[in-house]
C-alpha positions as CSV (number, residue, x, y, z in Angstrom):
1,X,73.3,157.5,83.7
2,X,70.9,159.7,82.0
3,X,71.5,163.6,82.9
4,X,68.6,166.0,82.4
5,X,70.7,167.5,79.7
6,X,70.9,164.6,78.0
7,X,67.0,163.9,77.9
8,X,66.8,167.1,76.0
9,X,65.7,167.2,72.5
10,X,68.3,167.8,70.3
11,X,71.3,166.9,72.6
12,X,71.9,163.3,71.0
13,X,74.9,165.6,68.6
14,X,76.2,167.0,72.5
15,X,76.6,164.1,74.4
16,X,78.3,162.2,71.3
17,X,81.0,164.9,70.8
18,X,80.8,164.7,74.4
19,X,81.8,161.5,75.1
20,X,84.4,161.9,71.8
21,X,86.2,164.8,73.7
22,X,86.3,162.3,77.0
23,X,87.3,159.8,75.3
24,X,90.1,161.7,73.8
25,X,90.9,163.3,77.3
26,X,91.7,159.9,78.1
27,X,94.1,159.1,75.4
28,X,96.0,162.1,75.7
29,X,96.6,161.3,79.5
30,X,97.4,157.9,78.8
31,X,99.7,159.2,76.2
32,X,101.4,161.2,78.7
33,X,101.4,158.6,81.3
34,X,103.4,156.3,79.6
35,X,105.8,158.8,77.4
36,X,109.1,157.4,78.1
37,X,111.5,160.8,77.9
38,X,111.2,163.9,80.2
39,X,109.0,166.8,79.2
40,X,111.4,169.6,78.0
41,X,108.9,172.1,77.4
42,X,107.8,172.0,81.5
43,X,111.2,171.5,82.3
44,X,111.9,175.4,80.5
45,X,108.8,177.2,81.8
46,X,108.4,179.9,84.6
47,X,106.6,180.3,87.6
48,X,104.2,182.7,89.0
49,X,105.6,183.7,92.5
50,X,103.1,185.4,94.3
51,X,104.7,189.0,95.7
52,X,103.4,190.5,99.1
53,X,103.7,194.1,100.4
54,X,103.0,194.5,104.4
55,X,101.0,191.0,104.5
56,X,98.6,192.0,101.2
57,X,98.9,190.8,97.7
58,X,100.5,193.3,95.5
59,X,100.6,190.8,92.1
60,X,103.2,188.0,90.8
61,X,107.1,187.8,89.7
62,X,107.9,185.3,87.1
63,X,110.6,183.0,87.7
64,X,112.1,180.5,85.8
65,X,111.7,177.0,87.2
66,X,115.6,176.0,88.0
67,X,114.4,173.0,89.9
68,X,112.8,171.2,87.0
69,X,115.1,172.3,84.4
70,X,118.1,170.4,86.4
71,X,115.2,167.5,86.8
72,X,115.3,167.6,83.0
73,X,118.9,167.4,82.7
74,X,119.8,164.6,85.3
75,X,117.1,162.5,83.8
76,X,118.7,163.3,80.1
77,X,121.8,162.0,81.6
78,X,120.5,159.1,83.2
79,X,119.3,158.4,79.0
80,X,122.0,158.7,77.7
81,X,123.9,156.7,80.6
82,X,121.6,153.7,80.0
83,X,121.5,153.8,76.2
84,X,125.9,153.9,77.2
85,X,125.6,150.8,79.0
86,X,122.9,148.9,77.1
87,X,125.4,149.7,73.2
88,X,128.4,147.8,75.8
89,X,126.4,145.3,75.9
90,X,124.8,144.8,72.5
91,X,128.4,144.8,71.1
C-alpha cells in the first residue's frame, strides 16, 4: 500500500528506515514474547496511583508494585524448583 507520504520525492530514505524500525519493533516483541525468565526490572517498579480530593483530581502517589514483585518471586521459585527436580533426575 502506497501512502501519500510515500509517493513524495525524497521519502525512498523514510520509508526504508521506516520499515527497519518496524521491523525491529517486531523482533524486540518477539524477543520478549518468548524470554523464558521473569522480568525483574517490572517486577521492582512503582505505580502512579491517582489521588482525589472531594471527587477532583489533586495529582498522583507513587507506590511500589508489591503484587508483581511477589509475582517475581514465586515464579523465581517455581525456577529454581524445576531446575531441583530436573538435576534429580539427570543424576
Amino acid at each position: 500500500m502506497r501512502t501519500p507520504l510515500r509517493r513524495r520525492a525524497g521519502a525512498e530514505e523514510f520509508a526504508a528506515a521506516w520499515a527497519r524500525a518496524q521491523a525491529l519493533g517486531r523482533q524486540v516483541w518477539e524477543a520478549k514474547r518468548c524470554s523464558p525468565g521473569p522480568d525483574l526490572a517490572y517486577a521492582f517498579e512503582t505505580l502512579l496511583v491517582p489521588r482525589f480530593y472531594r471527587g477532583r483530581l489533586i495529582g498522583f502517589v507513587q507506590r511500589q508494585d508489591n503484587a508483581a514483585a511477589l509475582g517475581t518471586l514465586a515464579e523465581l521459585d517455581r525456577q529454581i524448583e524445576d531446575s531441583r527436580i530436573l538435576s534429580k533426575l539427570t543424576r
